[in-house]
PDBQT receptor file of N, H, CA, C and O in Angstrom, charges set to zero:
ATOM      1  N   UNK A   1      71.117 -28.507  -6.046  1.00  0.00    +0.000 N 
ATOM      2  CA  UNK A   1      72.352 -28.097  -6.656  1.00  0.00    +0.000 C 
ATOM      3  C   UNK A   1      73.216 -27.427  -5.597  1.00  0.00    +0.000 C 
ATOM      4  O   UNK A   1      72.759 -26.657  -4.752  1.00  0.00    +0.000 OA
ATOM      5  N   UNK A   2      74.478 -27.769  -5.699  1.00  0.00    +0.000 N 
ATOM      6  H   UNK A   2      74.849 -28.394  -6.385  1.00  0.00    +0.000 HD
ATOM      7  CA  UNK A   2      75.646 -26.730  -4.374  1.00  0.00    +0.000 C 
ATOM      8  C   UNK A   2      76.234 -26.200  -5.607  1.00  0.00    +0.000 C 
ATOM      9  O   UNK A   2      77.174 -26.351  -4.826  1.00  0.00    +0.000 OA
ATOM     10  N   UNK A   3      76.553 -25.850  -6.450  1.00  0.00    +0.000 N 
ATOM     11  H   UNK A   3      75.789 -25.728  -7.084  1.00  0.00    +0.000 HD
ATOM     12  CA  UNK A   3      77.530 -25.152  -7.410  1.00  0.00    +0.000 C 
ATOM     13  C   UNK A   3      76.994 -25.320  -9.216  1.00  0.00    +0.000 C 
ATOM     14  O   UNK A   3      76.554 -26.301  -9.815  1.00  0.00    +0.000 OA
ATOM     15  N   UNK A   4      77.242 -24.042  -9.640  1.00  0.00    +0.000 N 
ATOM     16  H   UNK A   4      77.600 -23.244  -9.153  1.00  0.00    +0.000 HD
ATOM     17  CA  UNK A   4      77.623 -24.112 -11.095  1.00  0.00    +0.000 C 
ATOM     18  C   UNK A   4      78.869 -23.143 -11.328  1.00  0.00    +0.000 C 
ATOM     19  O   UNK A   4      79.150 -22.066 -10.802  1.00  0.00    +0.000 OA
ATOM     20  N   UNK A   5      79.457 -23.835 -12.213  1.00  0.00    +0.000 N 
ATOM     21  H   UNK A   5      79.229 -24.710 -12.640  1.00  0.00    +0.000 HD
ATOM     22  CA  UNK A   5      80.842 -23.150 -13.008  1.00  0.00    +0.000 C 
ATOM     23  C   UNK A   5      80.590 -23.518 -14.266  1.00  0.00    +0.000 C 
ATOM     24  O   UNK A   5      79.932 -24.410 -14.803  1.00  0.00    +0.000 OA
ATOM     25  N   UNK A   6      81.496 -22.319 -14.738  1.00  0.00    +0.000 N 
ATOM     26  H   UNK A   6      82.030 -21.595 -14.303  1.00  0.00    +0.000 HD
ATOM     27  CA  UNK A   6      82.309 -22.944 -16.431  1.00  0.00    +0.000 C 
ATOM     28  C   UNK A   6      83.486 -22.736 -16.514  1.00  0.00    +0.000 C 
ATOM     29  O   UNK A   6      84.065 -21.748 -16.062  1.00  0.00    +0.000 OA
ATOM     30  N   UNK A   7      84.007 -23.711 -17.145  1.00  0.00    +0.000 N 
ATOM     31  H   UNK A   7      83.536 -24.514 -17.513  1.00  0.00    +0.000 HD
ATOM     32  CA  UNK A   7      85.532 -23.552 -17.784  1.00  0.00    +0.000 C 
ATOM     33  C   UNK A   7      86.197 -22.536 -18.401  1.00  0.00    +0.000 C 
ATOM     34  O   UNK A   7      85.569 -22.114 -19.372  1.00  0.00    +0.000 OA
ATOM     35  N   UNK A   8      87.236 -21.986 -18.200  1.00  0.00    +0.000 N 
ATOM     36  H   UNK A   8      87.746 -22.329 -17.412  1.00  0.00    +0.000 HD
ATOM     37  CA  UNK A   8      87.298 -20.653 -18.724  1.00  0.00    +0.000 C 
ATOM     38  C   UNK A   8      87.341 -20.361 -20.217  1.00  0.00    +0.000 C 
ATOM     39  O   UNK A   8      87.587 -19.279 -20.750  1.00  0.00    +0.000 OA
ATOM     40  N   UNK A   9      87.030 -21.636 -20.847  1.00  0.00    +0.000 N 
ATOM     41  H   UNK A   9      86.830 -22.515 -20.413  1.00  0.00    +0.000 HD
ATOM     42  CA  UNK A   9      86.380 -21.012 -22.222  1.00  0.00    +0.000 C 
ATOM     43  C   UNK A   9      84.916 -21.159 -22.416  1.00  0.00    +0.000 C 
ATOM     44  O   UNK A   9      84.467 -21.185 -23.562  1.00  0.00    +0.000 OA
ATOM     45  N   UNK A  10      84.018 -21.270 -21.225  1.00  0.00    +0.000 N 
ATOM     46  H   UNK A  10      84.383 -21.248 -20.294  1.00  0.00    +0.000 HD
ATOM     47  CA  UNK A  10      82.880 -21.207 -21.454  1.00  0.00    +0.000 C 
ATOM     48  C   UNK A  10      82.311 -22.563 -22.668  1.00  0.00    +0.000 C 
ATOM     49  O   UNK A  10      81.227 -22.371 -23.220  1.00  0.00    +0.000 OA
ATOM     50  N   UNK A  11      82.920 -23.565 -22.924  1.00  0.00    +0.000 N 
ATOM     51  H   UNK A  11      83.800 -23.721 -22.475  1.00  0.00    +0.000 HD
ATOM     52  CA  UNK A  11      82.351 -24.660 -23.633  1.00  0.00    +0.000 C 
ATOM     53  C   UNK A  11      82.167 -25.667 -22.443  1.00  0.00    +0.000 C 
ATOM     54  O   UNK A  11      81.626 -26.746 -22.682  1.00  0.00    +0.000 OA
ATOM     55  N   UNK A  12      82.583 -25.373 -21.193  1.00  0.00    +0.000 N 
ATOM     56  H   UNK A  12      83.022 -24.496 -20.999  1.00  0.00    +0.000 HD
ATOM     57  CA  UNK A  12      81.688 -26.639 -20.397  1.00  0.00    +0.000 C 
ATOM     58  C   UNK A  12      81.298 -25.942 -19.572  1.00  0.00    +0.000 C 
ATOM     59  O   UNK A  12      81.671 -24.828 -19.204  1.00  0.00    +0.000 OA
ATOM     60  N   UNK A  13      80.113 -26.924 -19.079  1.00  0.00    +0.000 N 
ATOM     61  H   UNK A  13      79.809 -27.829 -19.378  1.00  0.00    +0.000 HD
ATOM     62  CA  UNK A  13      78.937 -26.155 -17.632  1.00  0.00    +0.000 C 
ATOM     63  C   UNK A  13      79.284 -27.550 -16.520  1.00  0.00    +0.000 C 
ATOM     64  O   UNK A  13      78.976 -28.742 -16.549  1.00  0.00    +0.000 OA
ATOM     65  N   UNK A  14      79.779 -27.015 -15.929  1.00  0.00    +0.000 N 
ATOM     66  H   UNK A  14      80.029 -26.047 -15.905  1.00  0.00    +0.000 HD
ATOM     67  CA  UNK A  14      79.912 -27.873 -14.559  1.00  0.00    +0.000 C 
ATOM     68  C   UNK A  14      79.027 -27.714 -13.189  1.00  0.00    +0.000 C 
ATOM     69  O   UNK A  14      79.038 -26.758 -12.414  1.00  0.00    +0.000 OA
ATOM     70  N   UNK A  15      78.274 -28.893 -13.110  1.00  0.00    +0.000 N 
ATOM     71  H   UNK A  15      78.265 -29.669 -13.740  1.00  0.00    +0.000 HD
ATOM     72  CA  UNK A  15      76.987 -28.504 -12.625  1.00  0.00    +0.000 C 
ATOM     73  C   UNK A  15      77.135 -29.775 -11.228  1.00  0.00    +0.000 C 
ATOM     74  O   UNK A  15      77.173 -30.981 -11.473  1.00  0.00    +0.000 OA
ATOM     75  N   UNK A  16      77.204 -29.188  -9.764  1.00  0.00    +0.000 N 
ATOM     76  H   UNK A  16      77.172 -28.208  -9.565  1.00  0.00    +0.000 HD
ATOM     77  CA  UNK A  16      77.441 -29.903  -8.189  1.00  0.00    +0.000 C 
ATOM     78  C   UNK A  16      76.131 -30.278  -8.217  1.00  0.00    +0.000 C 
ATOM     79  O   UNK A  16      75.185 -29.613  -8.639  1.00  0.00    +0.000 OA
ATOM     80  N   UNK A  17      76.111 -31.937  -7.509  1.00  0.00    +0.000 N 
ATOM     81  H   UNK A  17      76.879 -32.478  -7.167  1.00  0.00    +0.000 HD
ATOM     82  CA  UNK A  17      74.039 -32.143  -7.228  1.00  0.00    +0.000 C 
ATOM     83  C   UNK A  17      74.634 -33.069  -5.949  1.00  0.00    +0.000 C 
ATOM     84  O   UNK A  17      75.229 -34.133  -6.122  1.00  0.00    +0.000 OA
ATOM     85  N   UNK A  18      74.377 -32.498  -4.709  1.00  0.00    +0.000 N 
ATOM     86  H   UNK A  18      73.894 -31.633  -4.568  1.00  0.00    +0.000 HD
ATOM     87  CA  UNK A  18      74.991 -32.878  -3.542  1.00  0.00    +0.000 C 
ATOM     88  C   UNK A  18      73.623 -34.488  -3.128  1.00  0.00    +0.000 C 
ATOM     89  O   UNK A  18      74.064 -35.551  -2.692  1.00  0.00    +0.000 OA
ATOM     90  N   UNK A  19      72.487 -34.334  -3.322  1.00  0.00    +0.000 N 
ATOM     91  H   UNK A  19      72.128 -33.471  -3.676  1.00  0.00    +0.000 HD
ATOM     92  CA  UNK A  19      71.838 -35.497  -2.632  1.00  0.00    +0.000 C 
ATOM     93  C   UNK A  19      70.578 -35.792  -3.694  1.00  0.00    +0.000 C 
ATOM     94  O   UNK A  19      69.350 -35.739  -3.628  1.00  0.00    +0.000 OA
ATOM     95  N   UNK A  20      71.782 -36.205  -4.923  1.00  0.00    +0.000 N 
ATOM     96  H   UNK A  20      72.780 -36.248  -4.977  1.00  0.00    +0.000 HD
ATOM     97  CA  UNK A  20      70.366 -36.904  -6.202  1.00  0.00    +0.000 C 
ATOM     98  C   UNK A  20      69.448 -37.718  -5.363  1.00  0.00    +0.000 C 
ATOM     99  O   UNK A  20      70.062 -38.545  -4.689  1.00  0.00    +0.000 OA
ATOM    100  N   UNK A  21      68.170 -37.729  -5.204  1.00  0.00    +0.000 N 
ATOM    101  H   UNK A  21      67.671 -37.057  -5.751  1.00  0.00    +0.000 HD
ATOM    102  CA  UNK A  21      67.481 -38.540  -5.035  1.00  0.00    +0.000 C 
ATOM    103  C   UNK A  21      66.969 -38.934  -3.761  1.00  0.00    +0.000 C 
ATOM    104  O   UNK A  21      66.232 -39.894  -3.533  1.00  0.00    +0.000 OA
ATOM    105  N   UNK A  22      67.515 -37.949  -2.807  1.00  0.00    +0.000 N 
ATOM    106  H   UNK A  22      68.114 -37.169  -2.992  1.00  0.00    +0.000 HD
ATOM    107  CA  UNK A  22      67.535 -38.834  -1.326  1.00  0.00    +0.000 C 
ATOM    108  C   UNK A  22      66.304 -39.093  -1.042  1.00  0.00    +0.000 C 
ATOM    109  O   UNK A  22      66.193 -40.281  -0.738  1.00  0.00    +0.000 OA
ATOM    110  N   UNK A  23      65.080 -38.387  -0.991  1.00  0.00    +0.000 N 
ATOM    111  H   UNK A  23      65.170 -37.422  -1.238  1.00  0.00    +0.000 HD
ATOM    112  CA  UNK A  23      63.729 -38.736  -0.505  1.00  0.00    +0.000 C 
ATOM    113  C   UNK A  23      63.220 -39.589  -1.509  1.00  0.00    +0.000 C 
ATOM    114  O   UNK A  23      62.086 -39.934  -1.179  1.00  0.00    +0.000 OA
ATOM    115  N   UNK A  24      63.511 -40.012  -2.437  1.00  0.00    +0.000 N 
ATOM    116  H   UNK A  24      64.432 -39.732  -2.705  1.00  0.00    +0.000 HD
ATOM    117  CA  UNK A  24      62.617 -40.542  -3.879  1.00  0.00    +0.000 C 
ATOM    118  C   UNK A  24      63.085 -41.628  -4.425  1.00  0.00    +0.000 C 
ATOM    119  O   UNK A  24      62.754 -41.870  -5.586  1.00  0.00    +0.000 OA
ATOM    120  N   UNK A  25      64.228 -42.806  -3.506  1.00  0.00    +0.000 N 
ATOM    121  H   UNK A  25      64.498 -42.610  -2.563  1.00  0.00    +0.000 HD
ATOM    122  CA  UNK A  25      64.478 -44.056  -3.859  1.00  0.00    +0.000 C 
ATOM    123  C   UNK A  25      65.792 -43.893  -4.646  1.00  0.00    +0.000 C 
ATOM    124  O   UNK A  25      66.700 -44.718  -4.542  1.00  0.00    +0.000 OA
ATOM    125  N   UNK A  26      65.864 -42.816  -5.427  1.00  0.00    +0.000 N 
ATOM    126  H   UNK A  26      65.126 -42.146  -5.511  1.00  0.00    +0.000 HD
ATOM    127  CA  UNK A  26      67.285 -43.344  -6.291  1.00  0.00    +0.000 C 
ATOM    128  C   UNK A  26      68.675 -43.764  -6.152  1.00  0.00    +0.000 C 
ATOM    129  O   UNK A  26      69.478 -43.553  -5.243  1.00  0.00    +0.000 OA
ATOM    130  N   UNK A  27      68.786 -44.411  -7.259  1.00  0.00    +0.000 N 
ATOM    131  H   UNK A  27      68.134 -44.583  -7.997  1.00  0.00    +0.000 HD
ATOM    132  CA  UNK A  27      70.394 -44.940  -6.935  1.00  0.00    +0.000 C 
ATOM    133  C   UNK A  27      71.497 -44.799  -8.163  1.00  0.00    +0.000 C 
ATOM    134  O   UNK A  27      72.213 -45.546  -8.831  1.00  0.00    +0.000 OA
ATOM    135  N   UNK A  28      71.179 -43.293  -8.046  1.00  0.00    +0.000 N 
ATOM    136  H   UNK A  28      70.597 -42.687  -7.503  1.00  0.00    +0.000 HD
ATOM    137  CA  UNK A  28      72.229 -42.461  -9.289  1.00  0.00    +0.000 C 
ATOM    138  C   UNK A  28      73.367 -42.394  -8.471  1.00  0.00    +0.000 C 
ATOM    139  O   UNK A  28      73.444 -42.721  -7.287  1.00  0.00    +0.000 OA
ATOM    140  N   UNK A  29      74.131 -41.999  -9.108  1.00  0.00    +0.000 N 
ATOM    141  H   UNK A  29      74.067 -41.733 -10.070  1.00  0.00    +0.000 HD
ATOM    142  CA  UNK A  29      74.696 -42.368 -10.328  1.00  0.00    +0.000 C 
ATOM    143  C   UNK A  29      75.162 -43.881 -11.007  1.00  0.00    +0.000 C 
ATOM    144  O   UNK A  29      75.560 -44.094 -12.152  1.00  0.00    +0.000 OA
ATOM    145  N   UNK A  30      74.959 -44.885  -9.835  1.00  0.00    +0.000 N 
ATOM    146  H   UNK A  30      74.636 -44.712  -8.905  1.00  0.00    +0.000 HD
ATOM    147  CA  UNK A  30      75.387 -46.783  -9.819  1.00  0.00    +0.000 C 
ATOM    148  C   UNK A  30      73.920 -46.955 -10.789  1.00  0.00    +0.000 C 
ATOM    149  O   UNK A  30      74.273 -47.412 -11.876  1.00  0.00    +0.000 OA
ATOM    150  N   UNK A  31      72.593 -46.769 -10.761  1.00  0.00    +0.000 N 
ATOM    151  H   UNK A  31      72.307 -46.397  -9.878  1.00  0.00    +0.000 HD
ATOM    152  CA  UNK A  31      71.448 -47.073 -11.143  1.00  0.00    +0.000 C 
ATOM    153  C   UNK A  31      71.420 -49.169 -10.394  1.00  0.00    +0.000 C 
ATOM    154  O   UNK A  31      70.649 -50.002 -10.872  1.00  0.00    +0.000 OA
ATOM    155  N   UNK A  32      72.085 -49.383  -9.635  1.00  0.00    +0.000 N 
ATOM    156  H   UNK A  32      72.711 -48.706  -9.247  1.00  0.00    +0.000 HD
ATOM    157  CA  UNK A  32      72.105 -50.501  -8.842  1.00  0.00    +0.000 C 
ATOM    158  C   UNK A  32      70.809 -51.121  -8.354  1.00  0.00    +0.000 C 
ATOM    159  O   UNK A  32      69.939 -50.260  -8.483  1.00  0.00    +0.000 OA
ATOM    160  N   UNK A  33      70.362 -52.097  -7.914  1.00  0.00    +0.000 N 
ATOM    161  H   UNK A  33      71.070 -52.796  -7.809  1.00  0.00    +0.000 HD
ATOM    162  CA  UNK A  33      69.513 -51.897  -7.067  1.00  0.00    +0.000 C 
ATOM    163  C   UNK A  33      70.105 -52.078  -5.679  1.00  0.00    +0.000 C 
ATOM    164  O   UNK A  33      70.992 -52.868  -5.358  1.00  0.00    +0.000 OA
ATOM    165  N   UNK A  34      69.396 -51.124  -4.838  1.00  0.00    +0.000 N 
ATOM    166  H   UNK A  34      68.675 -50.482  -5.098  1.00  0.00    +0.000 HD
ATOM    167  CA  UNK A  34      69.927 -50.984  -2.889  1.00  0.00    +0.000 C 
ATOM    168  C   UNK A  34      71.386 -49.967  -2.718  1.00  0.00    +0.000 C 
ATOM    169  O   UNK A  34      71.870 -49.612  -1.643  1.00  0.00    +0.000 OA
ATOM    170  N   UNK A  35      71.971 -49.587  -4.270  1.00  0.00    +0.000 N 
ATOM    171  H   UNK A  35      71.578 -49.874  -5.143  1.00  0.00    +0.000 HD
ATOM    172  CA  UNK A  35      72.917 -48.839  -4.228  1.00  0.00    +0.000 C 
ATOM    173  C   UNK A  35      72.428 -47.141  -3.560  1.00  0.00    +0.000 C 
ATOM    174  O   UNK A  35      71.458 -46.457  -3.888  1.00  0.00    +0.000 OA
ATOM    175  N   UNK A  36      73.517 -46.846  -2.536  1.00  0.00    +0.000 N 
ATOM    176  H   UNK A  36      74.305 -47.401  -2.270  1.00  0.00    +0.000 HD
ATOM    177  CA  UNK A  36      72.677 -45.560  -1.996  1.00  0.00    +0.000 C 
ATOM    178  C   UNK A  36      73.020 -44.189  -3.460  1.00  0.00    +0.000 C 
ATOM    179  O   UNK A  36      73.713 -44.292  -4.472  1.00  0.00    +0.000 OA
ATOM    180  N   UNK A  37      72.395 -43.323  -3.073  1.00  0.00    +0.000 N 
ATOM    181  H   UNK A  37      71.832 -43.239  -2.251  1.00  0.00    +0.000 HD
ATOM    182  CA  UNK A  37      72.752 -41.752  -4.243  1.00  0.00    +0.000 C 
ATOM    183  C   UNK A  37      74.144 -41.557  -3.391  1.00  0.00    +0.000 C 
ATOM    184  O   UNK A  37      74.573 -41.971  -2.314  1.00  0.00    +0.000 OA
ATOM    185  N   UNK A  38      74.572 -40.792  -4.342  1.00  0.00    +0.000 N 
ATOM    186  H   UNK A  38      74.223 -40.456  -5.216  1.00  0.00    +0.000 HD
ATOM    187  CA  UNK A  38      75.847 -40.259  -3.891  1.00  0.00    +0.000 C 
ATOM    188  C   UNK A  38      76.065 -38.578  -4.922  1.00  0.00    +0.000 C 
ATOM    189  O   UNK A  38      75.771 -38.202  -6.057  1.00  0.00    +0.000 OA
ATOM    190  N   UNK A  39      76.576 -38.128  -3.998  1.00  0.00    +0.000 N 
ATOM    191  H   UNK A  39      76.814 -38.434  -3.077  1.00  0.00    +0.000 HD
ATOM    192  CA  UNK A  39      76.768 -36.477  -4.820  1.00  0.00    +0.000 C 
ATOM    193  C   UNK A  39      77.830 -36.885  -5.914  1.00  0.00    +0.000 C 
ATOM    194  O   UNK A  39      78.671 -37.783  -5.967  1.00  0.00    +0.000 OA
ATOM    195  N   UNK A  40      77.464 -35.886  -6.748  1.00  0.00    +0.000 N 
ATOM    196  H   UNK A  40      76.782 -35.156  -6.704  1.00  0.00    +0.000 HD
ATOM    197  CA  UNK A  40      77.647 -36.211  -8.196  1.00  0.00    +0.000 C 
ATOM    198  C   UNK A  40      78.304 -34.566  -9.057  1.00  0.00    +0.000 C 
ATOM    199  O   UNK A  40      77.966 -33.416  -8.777  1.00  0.00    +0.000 OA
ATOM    200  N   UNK A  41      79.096 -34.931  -9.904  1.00  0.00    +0.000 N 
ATOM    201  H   UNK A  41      79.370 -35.865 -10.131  1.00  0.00    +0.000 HD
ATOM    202  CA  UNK A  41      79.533 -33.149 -10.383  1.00  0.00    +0.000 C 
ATOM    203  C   UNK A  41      78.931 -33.442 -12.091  1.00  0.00    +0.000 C 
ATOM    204  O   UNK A  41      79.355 -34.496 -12.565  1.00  0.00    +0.000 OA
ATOM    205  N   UNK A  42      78.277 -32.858 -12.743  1.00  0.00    +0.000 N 
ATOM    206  H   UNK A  42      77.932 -32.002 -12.358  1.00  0.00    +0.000 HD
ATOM    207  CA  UNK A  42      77.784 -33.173 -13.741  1.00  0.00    +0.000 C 
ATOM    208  C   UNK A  42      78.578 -31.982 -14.841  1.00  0.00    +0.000 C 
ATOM    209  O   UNK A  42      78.734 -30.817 -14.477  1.00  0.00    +0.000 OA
ATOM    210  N   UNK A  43      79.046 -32.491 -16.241  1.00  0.00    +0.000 N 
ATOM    211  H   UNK A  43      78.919 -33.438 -16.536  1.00  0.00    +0.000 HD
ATOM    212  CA  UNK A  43      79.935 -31.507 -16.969  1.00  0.00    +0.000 C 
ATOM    213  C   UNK A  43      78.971 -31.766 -18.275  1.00  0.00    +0.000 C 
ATOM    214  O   UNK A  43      78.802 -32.778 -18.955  1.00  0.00    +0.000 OA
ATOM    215  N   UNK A  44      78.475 -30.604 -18.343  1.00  0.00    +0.000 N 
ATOM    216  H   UNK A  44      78.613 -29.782 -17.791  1.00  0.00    +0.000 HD
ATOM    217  CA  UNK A  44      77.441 -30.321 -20.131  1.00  0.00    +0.000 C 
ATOM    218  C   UNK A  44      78.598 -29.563 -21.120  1.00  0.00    +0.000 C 
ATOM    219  O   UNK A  44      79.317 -28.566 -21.044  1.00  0.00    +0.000 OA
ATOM    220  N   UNK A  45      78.338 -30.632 -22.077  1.00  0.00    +0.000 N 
ATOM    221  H   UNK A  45      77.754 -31.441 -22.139  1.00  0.00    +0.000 HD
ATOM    222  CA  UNK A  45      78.853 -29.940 -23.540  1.00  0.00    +0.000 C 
ATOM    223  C   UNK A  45      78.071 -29.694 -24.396  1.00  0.00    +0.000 C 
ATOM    224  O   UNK A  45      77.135 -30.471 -24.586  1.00  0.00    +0.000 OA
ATOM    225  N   UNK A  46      78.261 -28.245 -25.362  1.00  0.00    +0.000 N 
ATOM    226  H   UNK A  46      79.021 -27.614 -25.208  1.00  0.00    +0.000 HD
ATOM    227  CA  UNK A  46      77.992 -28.656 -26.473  1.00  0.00    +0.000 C 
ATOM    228  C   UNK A  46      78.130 -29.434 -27.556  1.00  0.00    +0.000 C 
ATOM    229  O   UNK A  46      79.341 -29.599 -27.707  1.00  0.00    +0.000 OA
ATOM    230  N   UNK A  47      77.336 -30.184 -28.664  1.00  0.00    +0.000 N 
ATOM    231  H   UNK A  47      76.352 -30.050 -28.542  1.00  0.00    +0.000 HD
ATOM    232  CA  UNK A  47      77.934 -30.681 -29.418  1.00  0.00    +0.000 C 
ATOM    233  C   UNK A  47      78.387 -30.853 -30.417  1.00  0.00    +0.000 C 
ATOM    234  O   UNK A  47      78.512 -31.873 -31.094  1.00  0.00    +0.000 OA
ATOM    235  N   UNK A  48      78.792 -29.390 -30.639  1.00  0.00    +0.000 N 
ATOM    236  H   UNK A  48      78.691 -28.561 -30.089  1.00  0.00    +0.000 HD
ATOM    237  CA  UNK A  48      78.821 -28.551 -31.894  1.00  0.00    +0.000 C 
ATOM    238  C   UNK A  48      80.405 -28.558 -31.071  1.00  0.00    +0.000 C 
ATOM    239  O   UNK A  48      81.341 -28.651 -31.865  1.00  0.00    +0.000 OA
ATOM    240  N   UNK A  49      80.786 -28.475 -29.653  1.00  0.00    +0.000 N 
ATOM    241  H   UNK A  49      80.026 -28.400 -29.008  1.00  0.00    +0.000 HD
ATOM    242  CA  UNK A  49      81.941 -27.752 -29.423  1.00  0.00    +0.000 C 
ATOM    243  C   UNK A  49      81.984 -26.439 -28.994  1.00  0.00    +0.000 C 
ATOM    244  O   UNK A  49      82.826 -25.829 -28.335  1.00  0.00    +0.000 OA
ATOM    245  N   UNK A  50      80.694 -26.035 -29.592  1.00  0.00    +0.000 N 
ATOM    246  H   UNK A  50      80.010 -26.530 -30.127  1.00  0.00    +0.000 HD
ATOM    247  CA  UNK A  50      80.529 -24.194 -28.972  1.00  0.00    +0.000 C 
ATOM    248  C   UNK A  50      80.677 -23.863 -27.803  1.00  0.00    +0.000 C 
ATOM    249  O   UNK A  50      81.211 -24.620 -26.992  1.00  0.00    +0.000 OA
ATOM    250  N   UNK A  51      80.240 -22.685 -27.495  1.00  0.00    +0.000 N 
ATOM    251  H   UNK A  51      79.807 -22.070 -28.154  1.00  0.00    +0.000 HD
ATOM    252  CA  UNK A  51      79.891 -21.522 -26.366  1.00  0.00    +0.000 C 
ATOM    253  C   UNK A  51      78.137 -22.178 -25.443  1.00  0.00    +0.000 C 
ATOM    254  O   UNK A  51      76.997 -22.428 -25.833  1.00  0.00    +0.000 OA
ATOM    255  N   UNK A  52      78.794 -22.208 -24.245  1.00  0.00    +0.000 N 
ATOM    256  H   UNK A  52      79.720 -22.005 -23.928  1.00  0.00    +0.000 HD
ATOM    257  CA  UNK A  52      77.382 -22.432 -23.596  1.00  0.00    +0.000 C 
ATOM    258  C   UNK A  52      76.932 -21.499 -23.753  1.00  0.00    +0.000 C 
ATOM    259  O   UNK A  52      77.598 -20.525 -23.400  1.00  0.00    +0.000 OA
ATOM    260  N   UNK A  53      75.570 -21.255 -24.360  1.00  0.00    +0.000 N 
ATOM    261  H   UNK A  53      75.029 -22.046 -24.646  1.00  0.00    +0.000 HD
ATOM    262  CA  UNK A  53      74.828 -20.190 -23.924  1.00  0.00    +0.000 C 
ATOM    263  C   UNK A  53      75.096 -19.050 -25.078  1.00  0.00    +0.000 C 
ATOM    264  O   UNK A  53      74.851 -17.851 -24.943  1.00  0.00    +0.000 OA
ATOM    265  N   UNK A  54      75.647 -19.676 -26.230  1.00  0.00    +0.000 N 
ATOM    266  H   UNK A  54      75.846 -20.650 -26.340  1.00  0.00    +0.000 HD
ATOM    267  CA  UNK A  54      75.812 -18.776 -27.396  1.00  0.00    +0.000 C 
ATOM    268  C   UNK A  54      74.814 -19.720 -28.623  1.00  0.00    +0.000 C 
ATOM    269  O   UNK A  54      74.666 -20.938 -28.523  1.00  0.00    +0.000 OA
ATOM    270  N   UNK A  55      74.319 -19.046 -29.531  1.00  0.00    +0.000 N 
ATOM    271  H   UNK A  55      74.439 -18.056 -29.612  1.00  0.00    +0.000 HD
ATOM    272  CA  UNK A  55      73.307 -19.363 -30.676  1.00  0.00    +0.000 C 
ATOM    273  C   UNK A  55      73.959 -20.071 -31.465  1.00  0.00    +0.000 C 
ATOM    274  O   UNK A  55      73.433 -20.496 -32.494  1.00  0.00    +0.000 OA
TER     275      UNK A  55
């Protein structure tokens, strides 16, 4: 991981993944075959719409 944030209403988690996979074959985010990994910014919602990290 290089970074986490949230949005300033706290309903998204924005999550940096600089080298998915490099020692272990993958080919995220294409799922290709021979496609190389590439850094990736990943955004979690709830799906209610809520508060990350609220009940």
């Amino acid at each position: 991981m290089t970074g986490v944030a949230f949005a300033p209403d706290y309903r998204t988690l924005f999550i940096g993944i600089q080298h998915p996979g490099e020692n272990g074959g993958s080919t995220f985010p294409s799922g290709q075959p021979g496609a190389k990994p590439r850094s990736s910014v990943l955004a979690i919602r709830r799906d209610d719409g809520g508060v990350i990290g609220a009940a």
